[in-house]
C-alpha beads as a LAMMPS data file, in Angstrom:
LAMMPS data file: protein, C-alpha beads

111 atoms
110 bonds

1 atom types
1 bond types

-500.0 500.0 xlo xhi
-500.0 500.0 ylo yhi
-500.0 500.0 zlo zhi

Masses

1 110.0

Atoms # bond

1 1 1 0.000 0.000 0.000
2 1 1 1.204 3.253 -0.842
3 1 1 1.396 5.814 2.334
4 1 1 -0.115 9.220 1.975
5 1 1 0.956 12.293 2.741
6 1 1 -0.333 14.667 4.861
7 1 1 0.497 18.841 5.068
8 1 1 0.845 20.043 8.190
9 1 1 -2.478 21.821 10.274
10 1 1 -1.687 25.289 11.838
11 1 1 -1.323 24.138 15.456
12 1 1 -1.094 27.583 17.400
13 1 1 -3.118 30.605 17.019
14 1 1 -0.501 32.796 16.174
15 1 1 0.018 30.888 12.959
16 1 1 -3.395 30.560 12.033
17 1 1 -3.422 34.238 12.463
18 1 1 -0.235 34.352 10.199
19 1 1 -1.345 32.286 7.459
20 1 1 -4.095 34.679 6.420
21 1 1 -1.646 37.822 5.854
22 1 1 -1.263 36.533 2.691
23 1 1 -4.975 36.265 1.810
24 1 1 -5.862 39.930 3.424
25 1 1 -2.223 41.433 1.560
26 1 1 -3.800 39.415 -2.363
27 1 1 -6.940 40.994 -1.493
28 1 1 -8.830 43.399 -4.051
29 1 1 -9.800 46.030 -1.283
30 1 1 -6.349 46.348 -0.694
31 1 1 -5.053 46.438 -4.008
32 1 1 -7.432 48.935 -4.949
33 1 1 -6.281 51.367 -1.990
34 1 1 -2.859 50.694 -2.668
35 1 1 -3.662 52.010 -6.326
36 1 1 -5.611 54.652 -5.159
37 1 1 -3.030 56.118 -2.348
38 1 1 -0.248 55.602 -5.293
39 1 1 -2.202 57.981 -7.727
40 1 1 -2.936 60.213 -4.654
41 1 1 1.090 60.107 -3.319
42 1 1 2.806 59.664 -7.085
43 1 1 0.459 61.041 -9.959
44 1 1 -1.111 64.224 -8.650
45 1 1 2.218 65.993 -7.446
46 1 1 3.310 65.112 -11.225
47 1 1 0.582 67.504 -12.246
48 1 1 1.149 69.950 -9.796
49 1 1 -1.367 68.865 -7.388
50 1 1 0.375 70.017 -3.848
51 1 1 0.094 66.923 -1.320
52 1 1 1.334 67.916 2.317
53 1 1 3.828 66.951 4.203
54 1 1 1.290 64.869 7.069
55 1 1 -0.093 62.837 4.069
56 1 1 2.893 62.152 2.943
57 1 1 4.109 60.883 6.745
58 1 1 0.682 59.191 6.315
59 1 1 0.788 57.455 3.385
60 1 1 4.034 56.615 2.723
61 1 1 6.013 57.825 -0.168
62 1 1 6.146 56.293 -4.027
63 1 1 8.317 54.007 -2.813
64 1 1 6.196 52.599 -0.251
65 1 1 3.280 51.946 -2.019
66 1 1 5.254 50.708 -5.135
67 1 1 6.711 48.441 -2.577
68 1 1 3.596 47.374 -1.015
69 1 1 2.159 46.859 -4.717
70 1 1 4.662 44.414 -4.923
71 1 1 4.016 42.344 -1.956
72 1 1 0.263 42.118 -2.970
73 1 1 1.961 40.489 -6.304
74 1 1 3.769 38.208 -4.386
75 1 1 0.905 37.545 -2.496
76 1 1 -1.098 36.677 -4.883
77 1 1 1.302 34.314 -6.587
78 1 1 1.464 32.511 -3.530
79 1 1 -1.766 31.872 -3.047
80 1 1 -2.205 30.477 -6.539
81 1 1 0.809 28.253 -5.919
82 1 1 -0.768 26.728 -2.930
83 1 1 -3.937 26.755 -4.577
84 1 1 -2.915 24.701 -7.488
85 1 1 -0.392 22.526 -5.431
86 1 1 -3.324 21.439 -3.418
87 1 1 -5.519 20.802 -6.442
88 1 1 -2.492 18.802 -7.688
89 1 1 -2.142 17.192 -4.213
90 1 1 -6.100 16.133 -4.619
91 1 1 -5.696 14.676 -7.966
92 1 1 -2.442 12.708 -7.102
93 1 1 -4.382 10.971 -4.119
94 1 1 -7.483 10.120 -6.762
95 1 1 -4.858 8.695 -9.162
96 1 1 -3.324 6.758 -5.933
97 1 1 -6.978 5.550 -4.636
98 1 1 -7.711 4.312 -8.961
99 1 1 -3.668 2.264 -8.669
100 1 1 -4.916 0.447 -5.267
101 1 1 -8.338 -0.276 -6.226
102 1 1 -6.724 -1.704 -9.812
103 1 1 -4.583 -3.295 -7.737
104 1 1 -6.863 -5.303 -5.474
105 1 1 -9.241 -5.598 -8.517
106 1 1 -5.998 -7.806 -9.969
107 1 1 -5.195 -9.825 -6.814
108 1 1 -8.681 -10.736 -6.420
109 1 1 -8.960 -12.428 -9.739
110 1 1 -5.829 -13.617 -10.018
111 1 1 -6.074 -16.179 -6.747

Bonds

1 1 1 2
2 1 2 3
3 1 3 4
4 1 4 5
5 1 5 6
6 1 6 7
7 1 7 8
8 1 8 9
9 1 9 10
10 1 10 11
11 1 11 12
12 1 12 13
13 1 13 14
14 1 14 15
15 1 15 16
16 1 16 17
17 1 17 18
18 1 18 19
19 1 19 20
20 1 20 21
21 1 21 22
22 1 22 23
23 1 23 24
24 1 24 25
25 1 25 26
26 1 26 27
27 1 27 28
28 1 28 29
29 1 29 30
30 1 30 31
31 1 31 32
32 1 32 33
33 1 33 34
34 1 34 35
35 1 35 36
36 1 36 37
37 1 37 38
38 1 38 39
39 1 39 40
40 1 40 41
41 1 41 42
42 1 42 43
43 1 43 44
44 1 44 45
45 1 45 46
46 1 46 47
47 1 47 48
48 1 48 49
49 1 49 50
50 1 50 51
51 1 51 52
52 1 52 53
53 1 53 54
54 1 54 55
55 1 55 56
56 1 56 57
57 1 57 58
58 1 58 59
59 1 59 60
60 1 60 61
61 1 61 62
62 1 62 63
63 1 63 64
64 1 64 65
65 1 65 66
66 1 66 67
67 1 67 68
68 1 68 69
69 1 69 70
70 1 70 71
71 1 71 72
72 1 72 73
73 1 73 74
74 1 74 75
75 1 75 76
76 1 76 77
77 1 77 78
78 1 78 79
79 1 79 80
80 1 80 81
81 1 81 82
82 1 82 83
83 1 83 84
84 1 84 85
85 1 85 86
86 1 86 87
87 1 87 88
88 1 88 89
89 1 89 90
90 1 90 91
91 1 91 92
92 1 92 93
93 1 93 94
94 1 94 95
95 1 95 96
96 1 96 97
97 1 97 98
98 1 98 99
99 1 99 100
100 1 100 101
101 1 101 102
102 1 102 103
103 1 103 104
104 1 104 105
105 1 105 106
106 1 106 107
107 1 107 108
108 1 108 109
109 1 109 110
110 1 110 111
């Protein structure tokens, strides 16, 4: 018989807690502020819109919300790793569960 494997559960709070930054940082909300305080922080003092010095302390600079822009990417791609890897995971156990059944399907007519 062919042993499964098994991924390990979050066991403490804290990491349950930790495993959804991803999820809340992929999010569209935040992705959509993130745009939004980018056009506020980068585009309108291109065009001479004055943004102070407090929202600016704030909000970050370009760089910060470029930055953060990128961690939502990363984000994102992470999720649809693990998402996919798990799908894969799923369909290697069917695949596994078909091979024994064949298996005993074999031993039981061959005796």
């Amino acid at each position: 018989m062919i042993s499964q494997i098994t991924a390990e559960q979050p066991t403490s709070k804290l990491v349950k807690v930790l495993a959804l930054v991803p999820r809340a940082l992929a999010s569209k909300p935040h992705i959509i502020f993130l745009t939004l305080l980018g056009v506020f922080l980068v585009l309108l003092p291109l065009v001479g819109v004055h943004v102070s010095s407090f929202a600016e302390l704030v909000g970050g600079n370009y760089t910060n919300v470029t930055s953060d822009l990128g961690a939502c990417i990363a984000a994102g791609g992470t999720l649809h790793v693990i998402k996919s890897h798990r799908a894969h995971r799923n369909e290697i156990a069917a695949l596994r569960k078909l091979v024994e059944e064949l298996h005993e399907k074999i031993d039981g007519t061959a005796k």
